[in-house]
N, C-alpha and C positions, 0 to 999 in steps of 0.2 A: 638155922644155918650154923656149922660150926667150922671151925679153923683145924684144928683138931689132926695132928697128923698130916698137913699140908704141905706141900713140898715147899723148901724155906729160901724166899726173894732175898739175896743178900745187897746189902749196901749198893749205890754205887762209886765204884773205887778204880784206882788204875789200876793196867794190868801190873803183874807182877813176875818174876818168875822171867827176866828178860826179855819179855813183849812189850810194845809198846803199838799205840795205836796210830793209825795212819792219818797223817797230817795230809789233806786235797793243799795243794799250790793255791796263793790266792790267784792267780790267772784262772786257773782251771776254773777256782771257786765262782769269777767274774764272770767267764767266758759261760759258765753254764746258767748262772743266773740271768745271763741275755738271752739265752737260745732259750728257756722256760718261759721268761715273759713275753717273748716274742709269740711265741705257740700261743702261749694263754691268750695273749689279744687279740691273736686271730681267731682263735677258737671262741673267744666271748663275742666278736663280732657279730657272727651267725646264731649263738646260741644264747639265750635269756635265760637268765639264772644259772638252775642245774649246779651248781657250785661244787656238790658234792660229785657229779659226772665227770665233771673235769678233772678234779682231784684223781680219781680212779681210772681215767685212761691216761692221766699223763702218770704215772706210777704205774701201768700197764706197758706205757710206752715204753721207759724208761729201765724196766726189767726182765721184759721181753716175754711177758703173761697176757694172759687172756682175759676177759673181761664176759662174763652172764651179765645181761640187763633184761630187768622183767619190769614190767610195765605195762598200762592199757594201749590202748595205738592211739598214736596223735603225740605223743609226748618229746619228738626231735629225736629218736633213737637212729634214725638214717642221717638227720643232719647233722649232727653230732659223728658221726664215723667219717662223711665223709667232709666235714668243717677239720676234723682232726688229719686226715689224708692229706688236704688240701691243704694247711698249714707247713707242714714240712715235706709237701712234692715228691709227693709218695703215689705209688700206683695201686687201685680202689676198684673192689670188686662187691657186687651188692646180690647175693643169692638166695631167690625165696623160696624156702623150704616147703614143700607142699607132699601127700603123701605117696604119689608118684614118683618122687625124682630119686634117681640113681646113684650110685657111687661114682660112677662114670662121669654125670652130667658136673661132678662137684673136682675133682682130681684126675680129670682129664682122659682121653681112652685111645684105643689102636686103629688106624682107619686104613683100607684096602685102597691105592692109588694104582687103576684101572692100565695106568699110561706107563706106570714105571713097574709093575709086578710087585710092587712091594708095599709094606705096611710104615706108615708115617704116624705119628704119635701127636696125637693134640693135646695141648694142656689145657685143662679147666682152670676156670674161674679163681680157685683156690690159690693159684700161684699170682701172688700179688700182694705186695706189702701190709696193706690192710684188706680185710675179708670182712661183712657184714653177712653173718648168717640170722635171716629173716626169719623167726617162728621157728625156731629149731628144733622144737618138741613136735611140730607137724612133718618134719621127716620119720619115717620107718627107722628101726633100730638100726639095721642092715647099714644106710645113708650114715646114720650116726656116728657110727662108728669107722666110716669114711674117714674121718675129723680125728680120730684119735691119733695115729699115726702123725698124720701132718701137725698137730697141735703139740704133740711130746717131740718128734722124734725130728720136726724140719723137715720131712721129705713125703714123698707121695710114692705107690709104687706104679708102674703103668705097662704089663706085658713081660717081668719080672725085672726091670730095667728101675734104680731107685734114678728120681728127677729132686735135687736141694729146693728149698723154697726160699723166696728173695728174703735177704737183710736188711732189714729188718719184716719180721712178719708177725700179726699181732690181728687176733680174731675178736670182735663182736659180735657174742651169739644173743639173740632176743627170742624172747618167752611170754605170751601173754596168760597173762593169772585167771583173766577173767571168761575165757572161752576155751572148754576141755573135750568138744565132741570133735573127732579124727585126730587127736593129737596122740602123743605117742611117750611115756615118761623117759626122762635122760637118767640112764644108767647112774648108782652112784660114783661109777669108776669114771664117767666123762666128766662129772659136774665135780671131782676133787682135782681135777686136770685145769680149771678156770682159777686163774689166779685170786681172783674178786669176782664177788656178785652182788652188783648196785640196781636198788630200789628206786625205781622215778615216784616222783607222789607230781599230783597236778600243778601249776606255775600258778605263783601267788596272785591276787588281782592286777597291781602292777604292773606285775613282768607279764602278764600278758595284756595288755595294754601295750605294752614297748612290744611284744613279737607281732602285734597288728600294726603296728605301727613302719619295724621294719618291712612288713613285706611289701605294706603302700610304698616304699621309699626304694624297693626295688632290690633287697639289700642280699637277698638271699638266690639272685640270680646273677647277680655282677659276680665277674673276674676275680679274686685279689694274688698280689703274686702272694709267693710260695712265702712262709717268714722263716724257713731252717729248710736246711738240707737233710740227706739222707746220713751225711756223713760226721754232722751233729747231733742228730739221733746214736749213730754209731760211739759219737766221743761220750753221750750222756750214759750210755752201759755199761761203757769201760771204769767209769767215772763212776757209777754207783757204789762197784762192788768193794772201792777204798775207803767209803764213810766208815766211821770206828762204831763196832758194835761192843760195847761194853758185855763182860762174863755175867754180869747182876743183870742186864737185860736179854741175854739167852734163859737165863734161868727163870727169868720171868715168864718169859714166852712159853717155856718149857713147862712150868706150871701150868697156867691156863690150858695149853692141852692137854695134859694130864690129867686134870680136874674134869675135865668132857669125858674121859673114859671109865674116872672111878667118880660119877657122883654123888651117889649115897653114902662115900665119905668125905663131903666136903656140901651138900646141900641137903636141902630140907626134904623132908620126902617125900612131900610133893612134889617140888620140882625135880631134884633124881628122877622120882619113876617115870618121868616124860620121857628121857632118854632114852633112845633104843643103842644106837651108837653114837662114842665120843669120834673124835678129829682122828685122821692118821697124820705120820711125822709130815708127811707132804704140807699139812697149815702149818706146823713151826718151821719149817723154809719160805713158806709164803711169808708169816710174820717178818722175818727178819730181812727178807728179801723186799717187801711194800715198805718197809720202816727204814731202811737205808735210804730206798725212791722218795717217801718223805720227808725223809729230814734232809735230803738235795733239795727238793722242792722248797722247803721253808729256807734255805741260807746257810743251813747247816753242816757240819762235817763230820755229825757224830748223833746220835741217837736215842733218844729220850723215852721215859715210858711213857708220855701222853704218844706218843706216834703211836705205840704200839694198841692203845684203849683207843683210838682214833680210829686206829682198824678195826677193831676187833668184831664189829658185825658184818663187814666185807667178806672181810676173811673165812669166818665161822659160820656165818647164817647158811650156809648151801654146803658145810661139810658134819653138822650136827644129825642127825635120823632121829628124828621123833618118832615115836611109840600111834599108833593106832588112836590110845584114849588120849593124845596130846592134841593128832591131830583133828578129832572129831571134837575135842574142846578147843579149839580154835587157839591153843598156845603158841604163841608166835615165837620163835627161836632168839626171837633179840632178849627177849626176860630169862632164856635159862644162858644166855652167854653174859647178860648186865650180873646174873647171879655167882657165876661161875669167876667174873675178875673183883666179885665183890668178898669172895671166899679164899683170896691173896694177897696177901702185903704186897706195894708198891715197892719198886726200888729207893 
C-alpha cells in the first residue's frame, strides 16, 4: 500500500477567506436533542439492540435518504420501519415485492368510474411517509424502476398527471442475501440512489432473550403515542443542513472517493484489481450529508472525521463494483473501503 501521490487531507482549520461557519442556537441545539431522544426510545422500545439500525434510519430520517437493509428474515426489518413510523406519527406503508407486481400496484393507477364517465386516479401504497419495500430484488426491473422516480424526484407520474409525495418521505428497501432463485438484481443506478446500506448480523444471546421476553409482556402489540411530530421531523432537516462542515473534511471525503476510482494508485494490487468500479460524486454528498445527520445526532454542531470513518461502509459497501475474481473469492467490500481510508491522512 502506498501514499504516493494521494490527494492531500489538509489540517483542520477555520475557514478563511470571510467564511465563517454556522453556529445551531443552543435552543435549536436543545430542542433537537429531545426530539432524537425521544424517537430513539421509542424506537428502542420495540426493537432490541440493532444500534447500528438505528443510527442509520435516524440519519436517513434526518436527511431525507433512503435506507437498503439486507439481511436473513426474522431480524425486525418490518418492526423496525414501522417502530420508526410510529414514533414520529407518520403514515406506513409495507409492500411485498414479489415477481408479479406492477408499477401500478406500487405508484398508484387510472380507474374507469362506470357512474360518472370518467377516469379517477388511485394512489398506491408509495404515497406515505414511510414505505417498506419487502424483497425488492424479487420485483421485475420494470417494478424497480417504478421507485426510481419517486425515490429522486418526490413525485409519482399517474396518466401523465405528476402527484408530490408526502413530507417527509423516506423508503426501506430489504434484500435477502441468502435466497437468489426468482429474484431480480437492482441496477447499479437504483442502489447509488440509497442513501446507506445497513447489514443486520443476528441478536446477541441477550438481546434475544430480552425480544422473547418483550413479546411475552405484550410489548410489540400495545399502542404507544407518537414521541415527535411530523413537523419536528421537518425542523430536524432544516437543522441538519447548518451543522459546520469543515474545507479539511470535504477534502477528506473527497479523497476517499477518489481513491475507489484510481486504486492501483493508492492500493496494493491485490486489492486494486478487485475493483471494477470506484463511487460516483453521489457518495461524497452522501458523506457529508450522513456526517452533518451524525454529528446532530451526537450533540454536535460541527463535524469530525471519526463521523465520516463511521460511515464509511454504509455509505461505500453498495456503491464499490467488484470485479468477477473479487466476487467469486468471497472479497467483501468492507476490506477494500478499511484499505482505501487507511491509504489517507486523517484530518
Amino acid at each position: 500500500m502506498t501514499n504516493a501521490g494521494a490527494p492531500v487531507t489538509t489540517a483542520h482549520t477555520a475557514p478563511t477567506g470571510g467564511g465563517s461557519p454556522h453556529v445551531l442556537a443552543p435552543e435549536d441545539r436543545a430542542r433537537a436533542a429531545g426530539i432524537l431522544s425521544a424517537i430513539s426510545a421509542s424506537f428502542e422500545a420495540k426493537v432490541v439492540g440493532q444500534e447500528n439500525l438505528r443510527r442509520s434510519l435516524l440519519i436517513a430520517l434526518i436527511t431525507g435518504g433512503h435506507v437498503l437493509l439486507e439481511s436473513v428474515p426474522g431480524l425486525a426489518k418490518t418492526t423496525a420501519a414501522q417502530a420508526l413510523a410510529d414514533s414520529v406519527q407518520a403514515s406506513f406503508r409495507r409492500i411485498q415485492c414479489t415477481p408479479d407486481l406492477l408499477p401500478s400496484d406500487i405508484i398508484g393507477t387510472q380507474i374507469f368510474d362506470y357512474t360518472k364517465s370518467t377516469f379517477e386516479t388511485q394512489l398506491g401504497p408509495v404515497h406515505a411517509n414511510f414505505v417498506l419495500l419487502d424483497e425488492i430484488n424479487r420485483s421485475s426491473a420494470k417494478t424497480q424502476s417504478a421507485m426510481l422516480e419517486a425515490m429522486q424526484e418526490h413525485q409519482t407520474t399517474i396518466g401523465g398527471t405528476m402527484y408530490p409525495l408526502p413530507t417527509p418521505f423516506f423508503v426501506l428497501a430489504t434484500q435477502n442475501p441468502i435466497e437468489q432463485e426468482g429474484t431480480y438484481h437492482l441496477p447499479e443506478a437504483q442502489l447509488d440512489r440509497f442513501l446507506l446500506k445497513e447489514i443486520l448480523d443476528y441478536p446477541a444471546f441477550a438481546e434475544e432473550l430480552e425480544i422473547i421476553d418483550r413479546v411475552d409482556s405484550g410489548v410489540f402489540e400495545s399502542d404507544t403515542p407518537p414521541a415527535a411530530s411530523i413537523s419536528d421531523v421537518l425542523f430536524l432537516q432544516k437543522l441538519v443542513g447548518d451543522v459546520y462542515l469543515d474545507a479539511s473534511i470535504k477534502n477528506y471525503i473527497v479523497s476517499a472517493v477518489y481513491v475507489t476510482r484510481h486504486p492501483d494508485k493508492y492500493l496494493t494490487p491485490e486489492l486494486a484489481s478487485c475493483i471494477e468500479y470506484g463511487a460516483s460524486p453521489r457518495a461524497s454528498i452522501a458523506f457529508a450529508r450522513a456526517a452533518r445527520a451524525l454529528a446532530l445526532i451526537e450533540g454536535r454542531d460541527h463535524v469530525i472525521p471519526e463521523d465520516v470513518k463511521v460511515l464509511r461502509h454504509v455509505i461505500l459497501r453498495h456503491r464499490i463494483i467488484l470485479n468477477f475474481e473479487a466476487i467469486a473469492e468471497n472479497i467483501r467490500p468492507e476490506t477494500l473501503i478499511d484499505a482505501v481510508f487507511a491509504s489517507i491522512p486523517s484530518p
